[in-house]
C-alpha positions in Angstrom: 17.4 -6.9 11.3 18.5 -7.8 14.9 21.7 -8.5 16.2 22.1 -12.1 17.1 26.1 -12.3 17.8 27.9 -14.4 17.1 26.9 -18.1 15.4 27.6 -20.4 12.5 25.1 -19.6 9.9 24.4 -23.1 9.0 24.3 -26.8 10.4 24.2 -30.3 9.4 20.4 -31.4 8.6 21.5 -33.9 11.2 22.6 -31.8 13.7 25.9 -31.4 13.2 28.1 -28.7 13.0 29.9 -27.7 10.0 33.3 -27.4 10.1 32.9 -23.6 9.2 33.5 -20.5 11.1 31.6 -18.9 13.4 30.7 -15.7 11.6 30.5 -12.3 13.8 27.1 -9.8 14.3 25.4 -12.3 12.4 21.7 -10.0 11.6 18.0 -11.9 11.6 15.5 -11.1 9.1 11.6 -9.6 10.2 9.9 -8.5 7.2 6.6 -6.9 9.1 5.2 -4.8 6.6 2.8 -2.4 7.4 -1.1 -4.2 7.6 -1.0 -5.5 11.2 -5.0 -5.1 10.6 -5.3 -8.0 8.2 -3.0 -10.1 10.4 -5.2 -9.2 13.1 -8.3 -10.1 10.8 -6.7 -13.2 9.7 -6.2 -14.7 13.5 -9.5 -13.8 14.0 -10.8 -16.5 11.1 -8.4 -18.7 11.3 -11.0 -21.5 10.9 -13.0 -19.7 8.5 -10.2 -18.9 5.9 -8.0 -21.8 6.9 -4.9 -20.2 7.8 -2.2 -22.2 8.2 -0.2 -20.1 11.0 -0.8 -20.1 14.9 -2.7 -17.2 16.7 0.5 -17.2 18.4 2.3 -16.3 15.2 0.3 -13.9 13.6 0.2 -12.1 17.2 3.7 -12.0 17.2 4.1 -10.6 13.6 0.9 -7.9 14.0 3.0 -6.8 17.7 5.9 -6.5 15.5 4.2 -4.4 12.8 2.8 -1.8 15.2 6.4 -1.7 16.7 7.8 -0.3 13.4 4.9 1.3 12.8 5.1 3.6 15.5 8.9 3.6 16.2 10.4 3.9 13.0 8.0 5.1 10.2 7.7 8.9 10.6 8.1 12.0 12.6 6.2 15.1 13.5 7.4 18.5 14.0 5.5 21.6 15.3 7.5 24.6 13.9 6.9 28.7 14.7 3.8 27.9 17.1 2.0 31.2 18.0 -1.0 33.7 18.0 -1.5 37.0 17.1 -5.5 38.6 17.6 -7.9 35.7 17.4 -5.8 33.7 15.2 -3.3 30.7 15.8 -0.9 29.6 13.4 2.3 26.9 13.3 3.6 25.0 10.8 3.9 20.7 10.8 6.7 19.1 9.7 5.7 15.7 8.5 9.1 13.3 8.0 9.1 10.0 6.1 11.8 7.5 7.8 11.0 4.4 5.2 13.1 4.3 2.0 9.6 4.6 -0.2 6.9 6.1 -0.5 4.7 6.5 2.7 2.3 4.8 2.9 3.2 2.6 0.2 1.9 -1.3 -1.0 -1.8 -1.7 -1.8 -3.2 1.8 -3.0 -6.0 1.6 0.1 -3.4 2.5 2.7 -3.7 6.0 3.6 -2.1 8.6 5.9 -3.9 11.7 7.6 -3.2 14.3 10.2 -5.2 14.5 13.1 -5.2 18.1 15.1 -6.8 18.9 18.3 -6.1 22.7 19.7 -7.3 22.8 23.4 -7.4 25.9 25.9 -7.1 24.5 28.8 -9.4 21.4 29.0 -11.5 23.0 26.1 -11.3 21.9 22.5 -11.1 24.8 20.1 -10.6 23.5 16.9 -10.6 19.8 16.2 -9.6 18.0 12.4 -9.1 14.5 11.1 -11.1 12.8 13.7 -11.5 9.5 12.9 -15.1 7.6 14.3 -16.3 4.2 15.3 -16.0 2.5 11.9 -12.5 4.2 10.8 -14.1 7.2 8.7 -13.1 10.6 9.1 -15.3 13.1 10.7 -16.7 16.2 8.8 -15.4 14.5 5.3 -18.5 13.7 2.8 -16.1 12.0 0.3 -13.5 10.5 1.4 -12.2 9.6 -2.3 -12.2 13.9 -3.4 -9.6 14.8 -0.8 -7.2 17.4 -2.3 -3.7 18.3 -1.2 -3.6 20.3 1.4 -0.7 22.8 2.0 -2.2 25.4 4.0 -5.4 24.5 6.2 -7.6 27.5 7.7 -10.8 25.3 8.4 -11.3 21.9 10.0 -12.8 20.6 6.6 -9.1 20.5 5.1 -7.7 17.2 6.4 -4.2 16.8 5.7 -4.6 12.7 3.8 -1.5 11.1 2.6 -2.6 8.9 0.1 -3.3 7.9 -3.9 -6.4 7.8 -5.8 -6.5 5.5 -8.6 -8.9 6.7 -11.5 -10.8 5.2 -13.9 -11.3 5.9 -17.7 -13.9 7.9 -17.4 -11.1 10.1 -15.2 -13.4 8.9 -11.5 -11.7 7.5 -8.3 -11.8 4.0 -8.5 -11.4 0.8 -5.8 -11.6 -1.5 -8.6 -7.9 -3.2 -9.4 -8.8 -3.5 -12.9 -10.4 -0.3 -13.6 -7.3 1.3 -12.8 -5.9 3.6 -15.3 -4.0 6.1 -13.8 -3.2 8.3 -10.3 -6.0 11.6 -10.3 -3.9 12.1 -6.6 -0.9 10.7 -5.2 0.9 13.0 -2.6 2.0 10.4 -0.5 5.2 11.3 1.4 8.4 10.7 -1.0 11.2 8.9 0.3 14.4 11.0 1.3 16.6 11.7 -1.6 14.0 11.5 -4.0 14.9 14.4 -6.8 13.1 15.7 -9.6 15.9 14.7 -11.9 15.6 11.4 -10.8 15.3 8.0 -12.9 11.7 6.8 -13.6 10.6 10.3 -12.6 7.8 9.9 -14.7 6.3 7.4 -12.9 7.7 7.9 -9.0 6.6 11.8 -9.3 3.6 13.1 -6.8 0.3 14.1 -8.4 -1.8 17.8 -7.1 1.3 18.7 -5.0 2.6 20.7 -7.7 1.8 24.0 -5.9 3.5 23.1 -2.8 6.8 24.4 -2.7 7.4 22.1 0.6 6.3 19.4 -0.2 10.1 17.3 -1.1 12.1 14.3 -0.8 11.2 13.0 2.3 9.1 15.4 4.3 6.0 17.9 3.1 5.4 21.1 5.5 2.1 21.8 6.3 1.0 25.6 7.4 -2.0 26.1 9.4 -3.3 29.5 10.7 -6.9 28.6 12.8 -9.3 30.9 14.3 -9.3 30.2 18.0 -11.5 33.7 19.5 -10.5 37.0 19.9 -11.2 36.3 23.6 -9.2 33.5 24.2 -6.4 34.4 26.8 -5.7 30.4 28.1 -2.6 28.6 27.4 -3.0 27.0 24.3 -2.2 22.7 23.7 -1.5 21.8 20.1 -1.7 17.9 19.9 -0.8 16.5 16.5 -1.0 12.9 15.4 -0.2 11.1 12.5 -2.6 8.4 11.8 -2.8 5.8 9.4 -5.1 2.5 8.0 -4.3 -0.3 5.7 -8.2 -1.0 4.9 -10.1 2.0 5.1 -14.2 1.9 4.8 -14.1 3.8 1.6 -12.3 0.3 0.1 -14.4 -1.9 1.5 -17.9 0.0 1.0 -17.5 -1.0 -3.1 -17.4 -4.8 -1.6 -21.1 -4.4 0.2 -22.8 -4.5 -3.2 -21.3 -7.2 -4.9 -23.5 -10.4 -4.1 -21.1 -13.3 -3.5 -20.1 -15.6 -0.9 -16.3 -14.5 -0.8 -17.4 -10.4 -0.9 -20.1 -11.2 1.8 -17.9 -13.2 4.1 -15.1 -11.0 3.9 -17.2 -7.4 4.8 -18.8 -9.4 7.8 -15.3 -10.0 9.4 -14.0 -6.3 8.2 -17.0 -5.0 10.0 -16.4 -7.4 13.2 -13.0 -5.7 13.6 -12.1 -2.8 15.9 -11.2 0.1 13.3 -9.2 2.0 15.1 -6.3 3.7 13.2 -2.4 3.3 13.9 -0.3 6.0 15.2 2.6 6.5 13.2 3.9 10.0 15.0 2.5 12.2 17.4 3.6 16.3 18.8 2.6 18.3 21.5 3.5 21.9 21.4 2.5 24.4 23.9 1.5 28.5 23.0 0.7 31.2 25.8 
Protein backbone atom coordinates (compact mmCIF):
# COMPACT_ATOMS: atom_id res chain seq x y z
CA UNK A 1 0.00 0.00 0.00
CA UNK A 2 1.96 3.02 -1.33
CA UNK A 3 2.17 6.34 -0.01
CA UNK A 4 0.52 8.75 -2.28
CA UNK A 5 0.52 12.11 -0.01
CA UNK A 6 -1.55 14.07 0.33
CA UNK A 7 -5.10 14.34 -1.91
CA UNK A 8 -8.84 14.42 -1.57
CA UNK A 9 -10.04 10.96 -1.68
CA UNK A 10 -12.86 11.64 -3.90
CA UNK A 11 -14.28 14.05 -6.73
CA UNK A 12 -17.23 15.19 -8.49
CA UNK A 13 -18.21 12.55 -11.41
CA UNK A 14 -17.97 15.83 -13.29
CA UNK A 15 -14.87 16.89 -12.26
CA UNK A 16 -15.27 18.85 -9.56
CA UNK A 17 -13.90 19.04 -6.35
CA UNK A 18 -15.73 18.33 -3.29
CA UNK A 19 -15.78 20.71 -0.85
CA UNK A 20 -13.94 18.11 1.54
CA UNK A 21 -10.53 18.12 2.99
CA UNK A 22 -7.56 17.06 1.73
CA UNK A 23 -6.76 14.01 3.74
CA UNK A 24 -2.91 13.35 4.71
CA UNK A 25 -0.63 9.93 3.70
CA UNK A 26 -3.49 8.97 1.84
CA UNK A 27 -2.27 4.81 0.98
CA UNK A 28 -3.13 2.95 -2.68
CA UNK A 29 -4.23 -0.47 -2.86
CA UNK A 30 -2.13 -3.41 -5.08
CA UNK A 31 -3.47 -6.69 -4.35
CA UNK A 32 -0.67 -8.89 -6.38
CA UNK A 33 -1.11 -12.09 -5.10
CA UNK A 34 1.26 -14.62 -5.65
CA UNK A 35 0.70 -16.46 -9.45
CA UNK A 36 2.54 -14.00 -11.64
CA UNK A 37 2.77 -17.36 -13.91
CA UNK A 38 -0.90 -17.43 -14.85
CA UNK A 39 -0.90 -13.63 -15.45
CA UNK A 40 1.97 -14.31 -17.57
CA UNK A 41 -0.01 -17.27 -19.21
CA UNK A 42 -3.06 -15.18 -19.56
CA UNK A 43 -1.18 -12.22 -21.64
CA UNK A 44 0.12 -14.80 -23.69
CA UNK A 45 -3.64 -15.88 -24.91
CA UNK A 46 -5.23 -12.98 -24.68
CA UNK A 47 -7.09 -13.77 -27.93
CA UNK A 48 -7.53 -17.27 -27.26
CA UNK A 49 -9.18 -16.90 -23.71
CA UNK A 50 -10.58 -13.39 -24.36
CA UNK A 51 -9.13 -11.46 -21.70
CA UNK A 52 -10.37 -8.40 -21.18
CA UNK A 53 -7.16 -6.51 -19.74
CA UNK A 54 -4.08 -5.00 -21.78
CA UNK A 55 -0.66 -6.86 -22.13
CA UNK A 56 0.32 -3.70 -20.65
CA UNK A 57 -1.71 -4.48 -17.52
CA UNK A 58 -1.18 -7.85 -16.76
CA UNK A 59 2.72 -6.97 -17.39
CA UNK A 60 2.49 -4.52 -14.90
CA UNK A 61 0.60 -6.70 -12.28
CA UNK A 62 2.90 -10.09 -13.03
CA UNK A 63 6.23 -7.21 -12.45
CA UNK A 64 4.49 -6.41 -9.36
CA UNK A 65 3.96 -10.00 -8.12
CA UNK A 66 7.57 -11.07 -8.56
CA UNK A 67 8.50 -7.76 -6.69
CA UNK A 68 6.69 -8.97 -3.49
CA UNK A 69 7.61 -12.16 -4.28
CA UNK A 70 11.08 -11.80 -3.94
CA UNK A 71 11.24 -8.73 -1.53
CA UNK A 72 8.87 -9.32 0.97
CA UNK A 73 7.69 -13.07 1.20
CA UNK A 74 10.54 -14.93 3.15
CA UNK A 75 14.02 -15.08 4.34
CA UNK A 76 16.92 -17.49 4.54
CA UNK A 77 19.33 -17.98 7.15
CA UNK A 78 22.56 -20.21 7.19
CA UNK A 79 23.23 -20.89 10.92
CA UNK A 80 26.44 -22.91 12.62
CA UNK A 81 28.04 -23.58 9.00
CA UNK A 82 31.06 -26.01 9.43
CA UNK A 83 33.00 -29.33 8.77
CA UNK A 84 34.48 -31.71 10.80
CA UNK A 85 36.25 -35.15 8.85
CA UNK A 86 34.46 -35.64 5.54
CA UNK A 87 31.37 -34.22 6.75
CA UNK A 88 29.60 -30.70 6.43
CA UNK A 89 26.84 -29.53 8.38
CA UNK A 90 24.74 -26.00 9.00
CA UNK A 91 21.50 -25.40 9.83
CA UNK A 92 18.66 -23.17 7.46
CA UNK A 93 16.53 -20.96 8.84
CA UNK A 94 13.47 -20.62 6.70
CA UNK A 95 11.31 -17.30 7.77
CA UNK A 96 7.70 -16.66 6.64
CA UNK A 97 7.11 -12.68 6.30
CA UNK A 98 3.20 -13.04 4.95
CA UNK A 99 0.48 -13.07 7.71
CA UNK A 100 -0.54 -16.88 6.37
CA UNK A 101 0.40 -19.71 5.54
CA UNK A 102 3.28 -19.87 2.95
CA UNK A 103 2.52 -20.69 0.20
CA UNK A 104 -1.01 -20.31 0.62
CA UNK A 105 -4.28 -20.03 -2.10
CA UNK A 106 -4.80 -22.86 -4.46
CA UNK A 107 -3.32 -26.20 -2.83
CA UNK A 108 -0.85 -26.58 -6.20
CA UNK A 109 1.52 -23.81 -4.97
CA UNK A 110 4.52 -25.25 -3.47
CA UNK A 111 7.74 -24.24 -1.80
CA UNK A 112 11.13 -26.12 -1.90
CA UNK A 113 14.75 -25.51 -0.94
CA UNK A 114 17.28 -25.71 -3.40
CA UNK A 115 21.10 -26.40 -2.13
CA UNK A 116 24.20 -26.30 -4.06
CA UNK A 117 27.66 -26.94 -1.86
CA UNK A 118 30.69 -25.97 -4.23
CA UNK A 119 34.59 -26.29 -3.46
CA UNK A 120 35.89 -24.00 -5.38
CA UNK A 121 34.21 -24.08 -8.82
CA UNK A 122 33.23 -27.76 -8.09
CA UNK A 123 29.77 -28.88 -7.19
CA UNK A 124 29.82 -31.34 -4.22
CA UNK A 125 26.49 -31.95 -3.30
CA UNK A 126 23.58 -30.56 -5.20
CA UNK A 127 19.43 -30.90 -4.08
CA UNK A 128 16.19 -29.48 -5.27
CA UNK A 129 17.20 -28.78 -8.73
CA UNK A 130 14.51 -27.92 -10.65
CA UNK A 131 14.71 -28.98 -14.81
CA UNK A 132 13.34 -27.61 -18.08
CA UNK A 133 9.65 -28.37 -17.46
CA UNK A 134 9.62 -27.20 -13.62
CA UNK A 135 10.08 -30.86 -12.02
CA UNK A 136 12.51 -31.44 -9.49
CA UNK A 137 15.49 -33.50 -10.17
CA UNK A 138 16.24 -36.91 -8.47
CA UNK A 139 12.33 -36.88 -7.11
CA UNK A 140 10.22 -40.06 -8.68
CA UNK A 141 7.06 -38.72 -6.94
CA UNK A 142 6.63 -35.58 -6.53
CA UNK A 143 3.14 -36.09 -4.67
CA UNK A 144 5.01 -38.63 -1.62
CA UNK A 145 7.42 -35.87 -0.39
CA UNK A 146 7.66 -36.15 3.40
CA UNK A 147 8.73 -33.54 5.88
CA UNK A 148 12.06 -33.08 6.06
CA UNK A 149 13.78 -31.86 9.29
CA UNK A 150 17.16 -33.25 8.92
CA UNK A 151 18.50 -34.05 5.30
CA UNK A 152 21.80 -36.34 4.95
CA UNK A 153 21.25 -37.19 1.16
CA UNK A 154 20.29 -35.12 -1.92
CA UNK A 155 17.04 -37.30 -2.28
CA UNK A 156 15.43 -35.34 0.86
CA UNK A 157 14.20 -32.12 -0.70
CA UNK A 158 13.07 -29.78 1.77
CA UNK A 159 8.98 -29.01 -0.20
CA UNK A 160 6.81 -26.57 1.47
CA UNK A 161 3.56 -27.59 0.48
CA UNK A 162 -0.01 -29.60 1.09
CA UNK A 163 -1.22 -32.75 -0.30
CA UNK A 164 -4.81 -33.13 -0.53
CA UNK A 165 -5.98 -36.88 -0.28
CA UNK A 166 -8.66 -38.75 -1.45
CA UNK A 167 -11.03 -41.34 0.26
CA UNK A 168 -9.21 -43.98 -0.49
CA UNK A 169 -6.43 -41.90 1.80
CA UNK A 170 -4.17 -41.18 -2.03
CA UNK A 171 -2.81 -37.73 -3.05
CA UNK A 172 -5.26 -36.16 -5.10
CA UNK A 173 -5.29 -33.06 -7.86
CA UNK A 174 -8.90 -33.43 -8.22
CA UNK A 175 -10.89 -30.37 -6.32
CA UNK A 176 -13.68 -32.58 -5.68
CA UNK A 177 -11.97 -35.66 -4.53
CA UNK A 178 -10.65 -33.77 -1.89
CA UNK A 179 -11.18 -35.13 1.57
CA UNK A 180 -8.61 -34.14 3.70
CA UNK A 181 -4.64 -32.91 4.13
CA UNK A 182 -2.22 -36.55 4.12
CA UNK A 183 0.68 -33.35 4.30
CA UNK A 184 0.51 -29.90 4.92
CA UNK A 185 3.81 -28.31 6.46
CA UNK A 186 3.60 -25.26 4.75
CA UNK A 187 5.37 -22.40 6.70
CA UNK A 188 2.84 -21.05 9.59
CA UNK A 189 2.40 -17.48 9.83
CA UNK A 190 4.20 -15.70 12.88
CA UNK A 191 2.21 -15.88 15.95
CA UNK A 192 0.52 -18.87 15.11
CA UNK A 193 0.19 -20.94 18.61
CA UNK A 194 -0.87 -24.36 19.34
CA UNK A 195 -3.63 -22.97 21.61
CA UNK A 196 -4.79 -21.05 19.03
CA UNK A 197 -8.60 -20.73 17.62
CA UNK A 198 -9.57 -23.08 14.83
CA UNK A 199 -6.38 -25.07 15.67
CA UNK A 200 -7.95 -27.87 14.44
CA UNK A 201 -8.12 -26.93 11.16
CA UNK A 202 -4.96 -24.18 10.75
CA UNK A 203 -2.61 -27.03 12.44
CA UNK A 204 0.47 -28.53 10.15
CA UNK A 205 0.20 -32.24 9.16
CA UNK A 206 3.75 -34.82 9.36
CA UNK A 207 5.64 -31.98 11.18
CA UNK A 208 4.76 -33.36 14.36
CA UNK A 209 8.35 -34.59 14.95
CA UNK A 210 9.94 -31.38 14.36
CA UNK A 211 10.50 -29.56 17.36
CA UNK A 212 11.53 -26.37 15.01
CA UNK A 213 9.27 -26.29 12.95
CA UNK A 214 6.86 -23.06 14.66
CA UNK A 215 4.94 -20.02 14.16
CA UNK A 216 6.52 -18.51 11.44
CA UNK A 217 9.81 -20.14 10.67
CA UNK A 218 10.80 -24.14 10.48
CA UNK A 219 14.70 -24.97 10.91
CA UNK A 220 16.14 -27.20 8.76
CA UNK A 221 19.52 -29.37 9.85
CA UNK A 222 21.70 -30.73 7.20
CA UNK A 223 24.97 -32.72 7.83
CA UNK A 224 26.31 -33.83 3.95
CA UNK A 225 29.20 -35.88 3.03
CA UNK A 226 31.51 -33.71 1.08
CA UNK A 227 35.19 -36.20 1.00
CA UNK A 228 37.47 -36.87 3.51
CA UNK A 229 39.89 -35.19 1.03
CA UNK A 230 38.30 -32.11 0.46
CA UNK A 231 40.57 -29.17 1.85
CA UNK A 232 39.01 -26.10 -0.59
CA UNK A 233 36.93 -23.33 0.75
CA UNK A 234 33.64 -24.45 0.86
CA UNK A 235 30.32 -22.14 -0.94
CA UNK A 236 26.94 -22.94 0.53
CA UNK A 237 24.29 -21.31 -1.89
CA UNK A 238 20.70 -21.73 -0.61
CA UNK A 239 17.61 -20.69 -2.46
CA UNK A 240 14.11 -20.69 -1.74
CA UNK A 241 12.11 -21.44 -4.75
CA UNK A 242 8.59 -21.56 -5.41
CA UNK A 243 5.66 -22.40 -8.30
CA UNK A 244 2.02 -21.66 -8.56
CA UNK A 245 1.40 -24.49 -11.29
CA UNK A 246 3.59 -27.19 -10.83
CA UNK A 247 3.79 -30.25 -13.58
CA UNK A 248 2.48 -32.75 -11.09
CA UNK A 249 -1.07 -30.48 -11.27
CA UNK A 250 -1.21 -30.26 -14.61
CA UNK A 251 0.04 -33.97 -15.70
CA UNK A 252 -3.83 -35.23 -14.28
CA UNK A 253 -5.15 -32.62 -17.08
CA UNK A 254 -3.21 -34.54 -20.14
CA UNK A 255 -5.67 -37.44 -19.92
CA UNK A 256 -8.74 -35.92 -19.83
CA UNK A 257 -10.07 -35.52 -23.57
CA UNK A 258 -11.75 -32.15 -23.91
CA UNK A 259 -11.31 -28.97 -25.69
CA UNK A 260 -10.91 -26.74 -22.44
CA UNK A 261 -8.18 -29.58 -20.75
CA UNK A 262 -6.36 -29.80 -24.19
CA UNK A 263 -6.13 -26.05 -24.81
CA UNK A 264 -5.16 -25.23 -21.57
CA UNK A 265 -1.99 -28.05 -21.23
CA UNK A 266 -0.82 -26.70 -24.77
CA UNK A 267 -0.34 -23.11 -23.42
CA UNK A 268 1.03 -24.51 -19.74
CA UNK A 269 3.50 -26.42 -21.84
CA UNK A 270 4.29 -23.19 -24.19
CA UNK A 271 5.38 -21.40 -21.00
CA UNK A 272 8.93 -21.02 -19.67
CA UNK A 273 8.75 -23.00 -16.22
CA UNK A 274 11.11 -21.60 -14.44
CA UNK A 275 10.51 -21.22 -10.66
CA UNK A 276 10.38 -17.87 -8.55
CA UNK A 277 12.88 -16.99 -6.04
CA UNK A 278 11.45 -16.13 -2.95
CA UNK A 279 14.95 -15.97 -0.68
CA UNK A 280 18.35 -16.87 -1.36
CA UNK A 281 21.87 -17.31 1.26
CA UNK A 282 25.38 -17.61 0.67
CA UNK A 283 27.45 -18.76 3.43
CA UNK A 284 31.12 -19.42 3.13
CA UNK A 285 33.22 -22.53 5.39
CA UNK A 286 37.14 -23.09 5.24
Amino acid sequence: MPDQGSLRIARNPRGFDFNIRTRPNVRAHAFVGGNAFMLDLLRANRDALGVVASEEALALAARATRQQLAHATATLAIEGAEREGDTLTFAVRVTNLTGHKLPTGYPARRAWLRVIVRAGNEVVFRSGEPDEQGRIRGVADERALPHVDRVTSAEQVVVYECVPVDTDGKPTTHLTRMVAMGKDNRLLPKGWRADGPEVAHTASRGTEHDPDFTGGEDVVHFALAIGADERRRLTVLVTLLYQSVPPAWVDPLREVDTPEARSFVAMYDAMPQEPETLALAVELVD
